[in-house]
C-alpha positions in Angstrom: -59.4 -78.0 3.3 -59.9 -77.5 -0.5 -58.2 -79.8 -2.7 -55.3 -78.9 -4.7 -55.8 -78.8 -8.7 -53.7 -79.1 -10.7 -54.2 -78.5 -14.6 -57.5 -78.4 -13.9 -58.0 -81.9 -12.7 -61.9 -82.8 -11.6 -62.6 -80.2 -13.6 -65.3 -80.8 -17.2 -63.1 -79.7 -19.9 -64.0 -80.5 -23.2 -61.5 -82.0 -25.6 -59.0 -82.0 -22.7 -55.5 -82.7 -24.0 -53.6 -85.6 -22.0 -50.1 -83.9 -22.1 -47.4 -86.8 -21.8 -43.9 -86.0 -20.5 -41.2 -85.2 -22.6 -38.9 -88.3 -23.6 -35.0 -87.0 -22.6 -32.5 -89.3 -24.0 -29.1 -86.8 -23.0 -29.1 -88.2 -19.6 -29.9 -91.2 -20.4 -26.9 -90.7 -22.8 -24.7 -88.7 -20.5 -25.1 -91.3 -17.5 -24.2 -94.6 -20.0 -21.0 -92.7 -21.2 -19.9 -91.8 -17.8 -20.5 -95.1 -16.3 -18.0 -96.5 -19.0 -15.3 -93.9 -18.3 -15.5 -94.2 -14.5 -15.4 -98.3 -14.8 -12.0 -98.0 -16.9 -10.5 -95.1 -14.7 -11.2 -97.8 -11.5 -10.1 -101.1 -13.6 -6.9 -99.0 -14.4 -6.1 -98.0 -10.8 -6.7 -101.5 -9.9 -5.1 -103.4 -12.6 -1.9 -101.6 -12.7 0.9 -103.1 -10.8 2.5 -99.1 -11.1 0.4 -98.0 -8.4 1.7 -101.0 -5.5 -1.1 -100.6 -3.5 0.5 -102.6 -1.1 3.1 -100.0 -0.5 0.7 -97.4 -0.5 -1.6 -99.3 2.4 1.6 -100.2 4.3 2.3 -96.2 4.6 -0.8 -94.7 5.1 -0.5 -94.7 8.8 2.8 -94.3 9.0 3.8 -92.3 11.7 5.8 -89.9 10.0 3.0 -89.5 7.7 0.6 -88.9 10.2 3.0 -86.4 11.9 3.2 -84.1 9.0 -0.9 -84.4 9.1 -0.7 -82.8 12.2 2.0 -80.1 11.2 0.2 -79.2 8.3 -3.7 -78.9 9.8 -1.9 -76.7 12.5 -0.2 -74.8 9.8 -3.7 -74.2 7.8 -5.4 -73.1 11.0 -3.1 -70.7 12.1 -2.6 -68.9 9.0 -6.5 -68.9 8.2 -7.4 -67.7 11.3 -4.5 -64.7 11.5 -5.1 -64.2 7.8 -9.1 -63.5 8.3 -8.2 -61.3 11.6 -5.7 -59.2 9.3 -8.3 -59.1 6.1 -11.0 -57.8 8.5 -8.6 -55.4 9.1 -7.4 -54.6 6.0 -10.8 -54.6 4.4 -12.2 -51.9 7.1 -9.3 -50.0 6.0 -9.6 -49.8 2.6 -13.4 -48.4 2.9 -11.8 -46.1 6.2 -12.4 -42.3 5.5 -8.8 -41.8 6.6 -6.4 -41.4 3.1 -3.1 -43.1 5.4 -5.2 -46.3 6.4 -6.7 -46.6 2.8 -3.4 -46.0 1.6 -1.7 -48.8 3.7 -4.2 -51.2 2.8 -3.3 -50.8 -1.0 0.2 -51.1 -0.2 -0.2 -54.2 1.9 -2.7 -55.8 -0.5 -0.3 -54.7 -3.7 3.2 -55.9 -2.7 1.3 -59.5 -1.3 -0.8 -60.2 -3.8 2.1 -59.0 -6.3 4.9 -61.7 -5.2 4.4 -64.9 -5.4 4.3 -66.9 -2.3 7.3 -69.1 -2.7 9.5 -66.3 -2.8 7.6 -64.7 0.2 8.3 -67.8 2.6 12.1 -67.8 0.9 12.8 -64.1 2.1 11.0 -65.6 5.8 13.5 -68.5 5.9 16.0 -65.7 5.6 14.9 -63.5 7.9 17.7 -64.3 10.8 20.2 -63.5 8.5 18.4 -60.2 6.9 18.0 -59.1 10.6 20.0 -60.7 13.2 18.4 -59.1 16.5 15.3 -57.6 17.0 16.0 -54.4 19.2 13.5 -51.8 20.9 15.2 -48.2 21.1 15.0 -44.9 20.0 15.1 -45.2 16.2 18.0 -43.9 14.2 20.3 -44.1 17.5 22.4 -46.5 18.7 20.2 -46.5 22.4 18.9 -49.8 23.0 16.9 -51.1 25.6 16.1 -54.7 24.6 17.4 -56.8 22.2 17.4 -60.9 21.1 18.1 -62.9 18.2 15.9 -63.4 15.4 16.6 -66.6 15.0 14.4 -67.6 18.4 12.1 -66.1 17.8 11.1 -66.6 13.9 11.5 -70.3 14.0 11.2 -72.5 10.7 7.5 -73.0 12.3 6.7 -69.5 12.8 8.2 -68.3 9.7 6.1 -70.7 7.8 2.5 -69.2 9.3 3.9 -65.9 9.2 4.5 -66.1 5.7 1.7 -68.1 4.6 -0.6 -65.9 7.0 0.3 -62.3 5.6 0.4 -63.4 1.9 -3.3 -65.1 2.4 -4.8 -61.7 3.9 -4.2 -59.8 0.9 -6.4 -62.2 -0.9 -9.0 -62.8 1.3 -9.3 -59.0 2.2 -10.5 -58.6 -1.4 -12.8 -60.8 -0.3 -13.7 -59.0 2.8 -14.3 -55.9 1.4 -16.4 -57.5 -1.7 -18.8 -58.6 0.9 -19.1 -55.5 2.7 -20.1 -53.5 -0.2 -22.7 -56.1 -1.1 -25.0 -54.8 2.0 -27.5 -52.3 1.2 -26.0 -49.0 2.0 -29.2 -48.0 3.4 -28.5 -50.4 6.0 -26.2 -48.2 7.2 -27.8 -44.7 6.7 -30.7 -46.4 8.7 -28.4 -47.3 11.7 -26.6 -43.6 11.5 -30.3 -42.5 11.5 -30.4 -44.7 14.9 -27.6 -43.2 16.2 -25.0 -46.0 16.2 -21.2 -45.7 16.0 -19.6 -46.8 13.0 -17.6 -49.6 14.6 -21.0 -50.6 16.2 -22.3 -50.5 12.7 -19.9 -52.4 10.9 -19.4 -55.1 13.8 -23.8 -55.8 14.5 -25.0 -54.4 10.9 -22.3 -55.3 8.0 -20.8 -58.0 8.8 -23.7 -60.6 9.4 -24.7 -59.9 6.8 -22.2 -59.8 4.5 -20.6 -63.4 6.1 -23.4 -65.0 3.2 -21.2 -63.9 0.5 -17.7 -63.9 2.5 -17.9 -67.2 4.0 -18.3 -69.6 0.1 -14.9 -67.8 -1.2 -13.3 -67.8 2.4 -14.0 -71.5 2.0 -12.4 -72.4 -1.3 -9.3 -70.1 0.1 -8.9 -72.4 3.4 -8.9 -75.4 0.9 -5.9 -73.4 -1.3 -4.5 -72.9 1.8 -4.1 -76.4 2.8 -2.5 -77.5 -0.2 -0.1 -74.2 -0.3 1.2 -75.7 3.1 3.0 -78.1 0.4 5.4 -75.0 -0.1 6.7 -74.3 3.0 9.9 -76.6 2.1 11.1 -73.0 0.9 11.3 -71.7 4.7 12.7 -74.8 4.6 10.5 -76.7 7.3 10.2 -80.1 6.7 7.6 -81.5 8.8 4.7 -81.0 7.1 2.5 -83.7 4.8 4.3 -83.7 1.3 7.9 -83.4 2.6 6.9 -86.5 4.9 5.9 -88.9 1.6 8.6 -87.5 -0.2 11.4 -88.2 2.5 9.8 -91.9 2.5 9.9 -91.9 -1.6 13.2 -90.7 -1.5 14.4 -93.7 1.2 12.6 -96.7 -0.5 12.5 -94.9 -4.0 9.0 -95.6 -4.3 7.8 -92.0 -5.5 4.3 -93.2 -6.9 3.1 -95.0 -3.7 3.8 -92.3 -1.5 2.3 -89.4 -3.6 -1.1 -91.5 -4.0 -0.6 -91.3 0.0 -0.4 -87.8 0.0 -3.1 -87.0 -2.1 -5.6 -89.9 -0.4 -4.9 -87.3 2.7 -5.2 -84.2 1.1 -8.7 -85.4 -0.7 -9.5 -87.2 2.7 -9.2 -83.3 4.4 -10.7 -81.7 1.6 -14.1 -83.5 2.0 -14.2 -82.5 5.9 -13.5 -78.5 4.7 -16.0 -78.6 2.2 -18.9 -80.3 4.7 -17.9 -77.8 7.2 -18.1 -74.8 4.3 -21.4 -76.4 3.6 -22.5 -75.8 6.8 -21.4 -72.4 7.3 -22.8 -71.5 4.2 -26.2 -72.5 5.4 -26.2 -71.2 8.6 -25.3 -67.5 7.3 -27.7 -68.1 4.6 -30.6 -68.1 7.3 -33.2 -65.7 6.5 -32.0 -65.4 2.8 -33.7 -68.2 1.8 -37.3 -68.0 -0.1 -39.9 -68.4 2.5 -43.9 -68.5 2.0 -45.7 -65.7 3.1 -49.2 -67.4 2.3 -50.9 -69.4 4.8 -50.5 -73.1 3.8 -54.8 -73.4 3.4 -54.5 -70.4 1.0 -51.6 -72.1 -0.8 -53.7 -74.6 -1.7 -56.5 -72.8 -3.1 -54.2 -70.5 -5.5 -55.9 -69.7 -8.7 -54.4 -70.6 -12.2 -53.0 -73.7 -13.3 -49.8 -75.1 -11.6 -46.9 -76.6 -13.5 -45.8 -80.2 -13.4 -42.5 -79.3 -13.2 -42.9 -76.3 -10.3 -40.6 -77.0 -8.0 -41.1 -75.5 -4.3 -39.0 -72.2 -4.7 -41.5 -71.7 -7.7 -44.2 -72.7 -6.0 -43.2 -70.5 -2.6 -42.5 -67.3 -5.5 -45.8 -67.5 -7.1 -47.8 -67.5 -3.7 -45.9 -64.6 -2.6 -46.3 -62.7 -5.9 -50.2 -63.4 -5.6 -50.0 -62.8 -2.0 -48.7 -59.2 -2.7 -50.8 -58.2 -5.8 -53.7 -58.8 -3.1 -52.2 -56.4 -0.7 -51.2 -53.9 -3.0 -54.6 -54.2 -4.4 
């Protein structure tokens, strides 16, 4: 195997310039200055008798704290996963050729994405008294075949990931459809060509691909989601994370301790969602990634100089660029 050069090297060039590395003080800079600022955020959070650690250590595992864990993963899962169910929906409706479907998509997405959350899970909390019984009849008759109370059915639970649910789809159907344009259209003129259904298209063509841009957003959005749980006090249920510090606070009047033990929970989840986004993100990213299409031997014997600071996505570019000049030559 040749031997890589690099600027030249083993080479007899006269009056060869030595080029040294550029001197960069900003980081240096940067580093020092942050360094200084991090050790008086942590001598403050140590030093100050405000924060009574001790409180907030004794009620960390607290069992009422740990209950309203529970209550509020369960309430971030449900409503993610009926909210990316409906925006699927939603999404294939808005780019439907059928004007009614687009046209209950916009509403859908408009009247969510128009009012603001609170006052969503508000009008779910009153939904028992807005409609006492749910009834199946004929409509605009008094004929009625089946009929219960509203009130068991949409629970303070239910109307909590109902709300929470529906309001999160019309975001994340923007979303949806955002990635769905992204793919080549001439993906699917090839599959038409191929004679697949559009449902087939969308379901083995589309939406693979378009997961690479959907899933980073989607991401961020289960994140919001976990922290918008905090609102469901407005349903009212009250057995979720920050209701359970705050019921605490309010019994030993302690507020501080208690909301550093909400947030070391909240930050605690966070950093699991984000390594699981991570994750995702790299998995759908397969094939999308800049890959050498030059035999490693060939790599090596590249003409021109290479850069000190290529990295190996350069590196893997300028292959493939020489690679393809060669073929098209």
């Amino acid at each position: 195997m040749a031997k890589k050069q690099v600027d030249g090297e083993g080479l007899d060039i006269p009056d060869r310039i030595h080029a040294l590395p550029v001197r960069r003080t900003g980081p240096v800079v940067a580093g020092i200055i942050v360094a200084l600022l991090a050790a008086m955020l942590i001598q403050g959070l140590i030093t100050n008798p405000r924060f009574e650690w001790n409180i907030v250590w004794k009620y960390l595992f607290n069992e009422n704290v740990l209950e309203g864990i529970g209550y509020t993963l369960l309430l971030t899962v449900i409503s993610m996963v009926v909210a990316i169910i409906l925006s699927v929906i939603l999404a294939i409706m808005r780019k439907s050729i059928n004007p009614v479907l687009r046209g209950v998509s916009w509403f859908f997405i408009w009247f969510f994405r128009g009012t603001p959350v609170y006052t969503q899970l508000v009008f779910w909390g009153l939904f028992s008294v807005l409609v006492p019984k749910l009834s199946l009849g004929i409509p605009f008759t008094s004929v009625t075949f089946w009929s219960i109370d509203s009130s068991t059915i949409i629970t303070a639970f239910n109307a909590a990931w109902i709300g929470l649910a529906l309001n999160e789809a019309a975001y994340l159907s923007e979303i949806v459809r955002a990635g769905l344009e992204a793919v080549d259209p001439g993906q699917t003129e090839a599959a038409k060509a191929l004679g697949m259904k559009r449902s087939l298209i969308m379901r083995r063509i589309i939406l693979p691909q378009a997961m690479r841009i959907i899933i980073p957003p989607t991401g961020n959005e289960t994140i919001g989601m976990l922290k918008t749980t905090s609102l469901v006090l407005a349903v009212p249920f009250t057995l979720e994370l920050q209701f359970a510090t705050n019921a605490i606070a309010n019994r030993i009047y302690k507020p501080i301790p208690l909301l550093l033990v909400a947030c070391i929970w909240y930050l605690f989840i966070t950093s699991i969602l984000m390594i699981i986004q991570s994750r995702l993100e790299k998995h759908f990213g397969k094939g999308f990634e800049a890959r050498s299409i030059v035999a490693e031997d060939d790599g090596d014997q590249l003409d021109g100089p290479v850069a000190v600071s290529e990295t190996k996505k350069d590196r893997i570019a300028r292959g493939n660029n020489v690679k393809m000049i060669g073929l098209n030559a």
